[in-house]
Rosetta silent file (secondary structure, phi, psi, omega in degrees, C-alpha in Angstrom):
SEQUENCE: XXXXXXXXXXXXXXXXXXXXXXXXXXXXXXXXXXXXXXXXXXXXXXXXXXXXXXXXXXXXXXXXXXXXXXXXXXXXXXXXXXXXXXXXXXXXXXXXXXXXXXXXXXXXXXXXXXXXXXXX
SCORE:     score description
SCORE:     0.000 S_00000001
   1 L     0.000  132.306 -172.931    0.000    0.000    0.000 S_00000001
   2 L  -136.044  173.352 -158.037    1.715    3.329   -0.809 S_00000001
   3 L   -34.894  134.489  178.518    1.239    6.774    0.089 S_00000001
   4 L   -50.752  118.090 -161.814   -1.933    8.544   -0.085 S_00000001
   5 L   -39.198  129.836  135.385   -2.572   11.303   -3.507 S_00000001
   6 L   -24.391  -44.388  172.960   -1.679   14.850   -2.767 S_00000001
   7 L  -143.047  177.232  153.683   -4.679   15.368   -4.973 S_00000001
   8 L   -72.417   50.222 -110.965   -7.234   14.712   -6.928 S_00000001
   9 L   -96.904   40.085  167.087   -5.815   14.796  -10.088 S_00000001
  10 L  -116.279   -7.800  167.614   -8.414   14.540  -12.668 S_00000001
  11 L  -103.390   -7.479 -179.198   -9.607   17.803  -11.316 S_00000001
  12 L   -95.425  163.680  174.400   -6.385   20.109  -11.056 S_00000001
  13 L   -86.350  166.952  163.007   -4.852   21.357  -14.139 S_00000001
  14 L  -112.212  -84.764 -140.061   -1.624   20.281  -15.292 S_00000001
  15 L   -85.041 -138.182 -165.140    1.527   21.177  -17.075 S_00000001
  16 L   -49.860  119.678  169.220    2.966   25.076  -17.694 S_00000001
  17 L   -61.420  163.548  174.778    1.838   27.499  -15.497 S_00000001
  18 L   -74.919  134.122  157.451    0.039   30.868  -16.439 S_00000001
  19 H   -67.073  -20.551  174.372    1.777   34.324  -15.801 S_00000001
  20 H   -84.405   -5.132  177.112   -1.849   34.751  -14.482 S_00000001
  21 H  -117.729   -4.637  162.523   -1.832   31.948  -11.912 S_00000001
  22 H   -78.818  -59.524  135.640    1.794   32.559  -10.821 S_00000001
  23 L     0.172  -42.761  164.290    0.645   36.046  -10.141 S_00000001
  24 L   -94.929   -4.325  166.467   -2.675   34.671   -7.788 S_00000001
  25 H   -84.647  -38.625  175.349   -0.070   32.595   -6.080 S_00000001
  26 H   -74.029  -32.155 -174.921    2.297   35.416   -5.177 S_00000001
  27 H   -54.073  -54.267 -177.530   -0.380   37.761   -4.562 S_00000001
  28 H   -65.532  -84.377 -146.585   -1.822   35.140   -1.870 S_00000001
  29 H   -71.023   -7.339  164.949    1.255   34.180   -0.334 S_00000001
  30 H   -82.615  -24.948  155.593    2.646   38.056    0.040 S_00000001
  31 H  -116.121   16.307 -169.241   -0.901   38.577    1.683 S_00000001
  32 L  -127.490   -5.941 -170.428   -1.600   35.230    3.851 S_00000001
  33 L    80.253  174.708  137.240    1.981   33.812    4.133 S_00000001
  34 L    -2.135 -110.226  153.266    2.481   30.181    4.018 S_00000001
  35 L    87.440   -6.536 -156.781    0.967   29.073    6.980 S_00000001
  36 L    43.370   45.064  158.515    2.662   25.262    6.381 S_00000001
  37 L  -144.746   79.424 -179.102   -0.372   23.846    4.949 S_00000001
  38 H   -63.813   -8.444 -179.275    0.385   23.657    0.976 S_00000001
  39 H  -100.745    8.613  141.912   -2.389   21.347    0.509 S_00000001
  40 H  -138.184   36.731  133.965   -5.053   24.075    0.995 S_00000001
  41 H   -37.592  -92.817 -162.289   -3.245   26.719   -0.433 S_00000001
  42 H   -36.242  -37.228 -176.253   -4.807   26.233   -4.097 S_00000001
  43 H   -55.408  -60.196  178.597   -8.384   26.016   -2.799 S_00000001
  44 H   -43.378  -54.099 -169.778   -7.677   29.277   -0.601 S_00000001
  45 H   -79.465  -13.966  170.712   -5.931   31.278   -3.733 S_00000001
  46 H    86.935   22.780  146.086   -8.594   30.441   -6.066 S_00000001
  47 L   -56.192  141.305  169.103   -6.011   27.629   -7.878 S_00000001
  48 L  -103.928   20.496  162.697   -6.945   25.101  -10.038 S_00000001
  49 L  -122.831 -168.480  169.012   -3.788   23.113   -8.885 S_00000001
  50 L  -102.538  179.898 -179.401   -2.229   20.807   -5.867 S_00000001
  51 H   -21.611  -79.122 -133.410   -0.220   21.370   -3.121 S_00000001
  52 H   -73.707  -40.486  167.353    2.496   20.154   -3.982 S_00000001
  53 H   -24.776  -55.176  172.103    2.197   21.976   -7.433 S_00000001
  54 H   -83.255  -31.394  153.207    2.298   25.260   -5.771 S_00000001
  55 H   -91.179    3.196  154.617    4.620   24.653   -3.654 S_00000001
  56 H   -68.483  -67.752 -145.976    7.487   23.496   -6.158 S_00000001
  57 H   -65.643  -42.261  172.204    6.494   26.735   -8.103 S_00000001
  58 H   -61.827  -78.183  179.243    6.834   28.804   -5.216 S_00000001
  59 H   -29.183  -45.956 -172.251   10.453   27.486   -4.013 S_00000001
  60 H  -117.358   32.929  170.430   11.868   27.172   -7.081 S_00000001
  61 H  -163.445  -23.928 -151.555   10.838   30.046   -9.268 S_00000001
  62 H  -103.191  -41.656  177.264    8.257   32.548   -7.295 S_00000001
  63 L   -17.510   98.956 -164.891   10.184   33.286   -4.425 S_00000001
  64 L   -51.987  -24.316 -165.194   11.614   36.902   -4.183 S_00000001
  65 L   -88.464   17.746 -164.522   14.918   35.749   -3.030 S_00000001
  66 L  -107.090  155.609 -168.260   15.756   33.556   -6.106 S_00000001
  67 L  -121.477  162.858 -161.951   18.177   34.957   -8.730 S_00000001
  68 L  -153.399  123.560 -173.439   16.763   34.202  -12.198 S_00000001
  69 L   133.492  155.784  153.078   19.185   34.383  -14.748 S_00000001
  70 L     0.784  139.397  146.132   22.753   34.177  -16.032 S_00000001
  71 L   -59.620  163.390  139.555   25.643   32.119  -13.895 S_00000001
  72 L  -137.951  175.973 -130.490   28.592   34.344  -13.430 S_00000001
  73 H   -63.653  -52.742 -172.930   32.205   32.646  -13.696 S_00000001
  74 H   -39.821  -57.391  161.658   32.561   32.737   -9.923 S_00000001
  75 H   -36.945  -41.112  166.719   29.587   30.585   -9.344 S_00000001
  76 H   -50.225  -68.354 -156.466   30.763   28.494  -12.048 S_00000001
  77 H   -71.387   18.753 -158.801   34.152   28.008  -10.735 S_00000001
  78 H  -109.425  -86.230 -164.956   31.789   27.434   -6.960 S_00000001
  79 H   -78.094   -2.603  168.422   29.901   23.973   -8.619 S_00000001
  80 H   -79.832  -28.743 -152.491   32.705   22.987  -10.366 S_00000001
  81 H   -68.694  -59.270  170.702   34.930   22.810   -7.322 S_00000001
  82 H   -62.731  -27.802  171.473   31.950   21.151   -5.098 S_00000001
  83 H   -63.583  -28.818 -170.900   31.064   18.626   -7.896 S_00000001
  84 H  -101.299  -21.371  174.740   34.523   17.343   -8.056 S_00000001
  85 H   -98.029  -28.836  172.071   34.953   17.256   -4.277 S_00000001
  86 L  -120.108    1.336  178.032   31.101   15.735   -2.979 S_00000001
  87 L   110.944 -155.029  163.356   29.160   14.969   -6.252 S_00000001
  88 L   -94.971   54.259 -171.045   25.765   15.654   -7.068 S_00000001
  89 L  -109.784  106.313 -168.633   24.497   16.603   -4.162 S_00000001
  90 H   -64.486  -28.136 -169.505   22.780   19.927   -5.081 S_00000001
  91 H   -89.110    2.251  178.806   21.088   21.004   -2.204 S_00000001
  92 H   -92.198  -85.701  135.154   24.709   21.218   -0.405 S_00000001
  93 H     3.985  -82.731 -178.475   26.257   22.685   -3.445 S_00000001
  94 H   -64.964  -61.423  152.990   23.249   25.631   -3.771 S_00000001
  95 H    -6.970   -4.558 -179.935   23.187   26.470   -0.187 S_00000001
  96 H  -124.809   -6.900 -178.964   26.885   28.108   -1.253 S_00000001
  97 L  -125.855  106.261 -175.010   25.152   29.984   -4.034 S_00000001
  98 L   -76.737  144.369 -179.574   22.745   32.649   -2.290 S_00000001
  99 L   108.377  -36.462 -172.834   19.620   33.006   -4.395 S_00000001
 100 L   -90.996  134.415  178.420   19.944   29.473   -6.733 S_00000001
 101 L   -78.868 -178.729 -159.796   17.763   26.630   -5.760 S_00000001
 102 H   -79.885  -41.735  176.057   18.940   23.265   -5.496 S_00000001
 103 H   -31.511  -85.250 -164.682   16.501   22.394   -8.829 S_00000001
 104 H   -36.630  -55.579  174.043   17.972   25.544  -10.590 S_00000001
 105 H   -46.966  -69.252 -168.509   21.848   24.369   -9.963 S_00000001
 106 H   -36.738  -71.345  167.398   21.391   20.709  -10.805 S_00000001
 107 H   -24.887  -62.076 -163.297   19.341   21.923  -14.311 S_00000001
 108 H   -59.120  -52.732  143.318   22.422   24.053  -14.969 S_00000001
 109 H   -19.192  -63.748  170.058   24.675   21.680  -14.505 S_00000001
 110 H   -81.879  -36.037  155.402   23.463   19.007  -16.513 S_00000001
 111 H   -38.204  -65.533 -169.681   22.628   21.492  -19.468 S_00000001
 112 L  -118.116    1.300 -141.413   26.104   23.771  -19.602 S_00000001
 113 L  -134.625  -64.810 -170.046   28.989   22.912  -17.200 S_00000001
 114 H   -43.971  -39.284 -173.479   28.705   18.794  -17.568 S_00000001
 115 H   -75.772  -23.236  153.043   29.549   19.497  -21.319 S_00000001
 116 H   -38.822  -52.713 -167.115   32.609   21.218  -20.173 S_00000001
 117 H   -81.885  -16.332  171.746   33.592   18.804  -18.238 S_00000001
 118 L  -110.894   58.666  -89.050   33.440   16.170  -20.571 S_00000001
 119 L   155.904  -73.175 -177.847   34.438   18.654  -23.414 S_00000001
 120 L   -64.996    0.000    0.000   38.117   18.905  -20.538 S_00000001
């Protein structure tokens, strides 16, 4: 028997969010917070997604503190140095880059910097 749904999911939408439903999720969480209960978050904001939906999009993209954007070399020369001394462990790794999630690193990684390295 394994874990119980997050949702219903023949009734939330799915795939690419809206600039208009990223927009009722930041509005709602800049005027209600949080709260630690992502699984009625969507109902509350007037979503048409799940929890857990909203809260990926929130961590890893909506967040004000997130940098969006360009590497620059120092960060580069940052994940190369931890990838060659602990691996892939990203969320170690980002935690040294303020603003990049661990998602955001990893993505980056396998996209521009792995082809370097096997490239060197």
């Amino acid at each position: 028997m394994g874990r119980a749904p997050c949702c219903d999911k023949a009734s939330v939408k799915r795939g690419p969010w809206s600039p208009e439903e990223d927009e009722q999720l930041r509005s709602y969480v800049q005027r209600n917070g949080i709260g630690g209960n992502w699984i009625a978050l969507p109902q509350k904001a007037g979503l048409n997604r799940c929890g857990k939906s909203c809260r990926l999009r929130w961590l890893n993209y909506l967040r004000p503190d997130i940098k969006h954007g360009g590497y620059t070399e120092q960060e580069d020369r940052i994940i190369w140095s931890l990838y060659s001394s602990i691996g892939s462990r990203w969320s170690i790794i980002a935690s040294k880059l303020p603003g990049r999630t661990d998602n955001d690193v990893k993505n980056y990684w396998n996209t521009k910097l792995k082809k370097k390295a096997m490239a060197a």
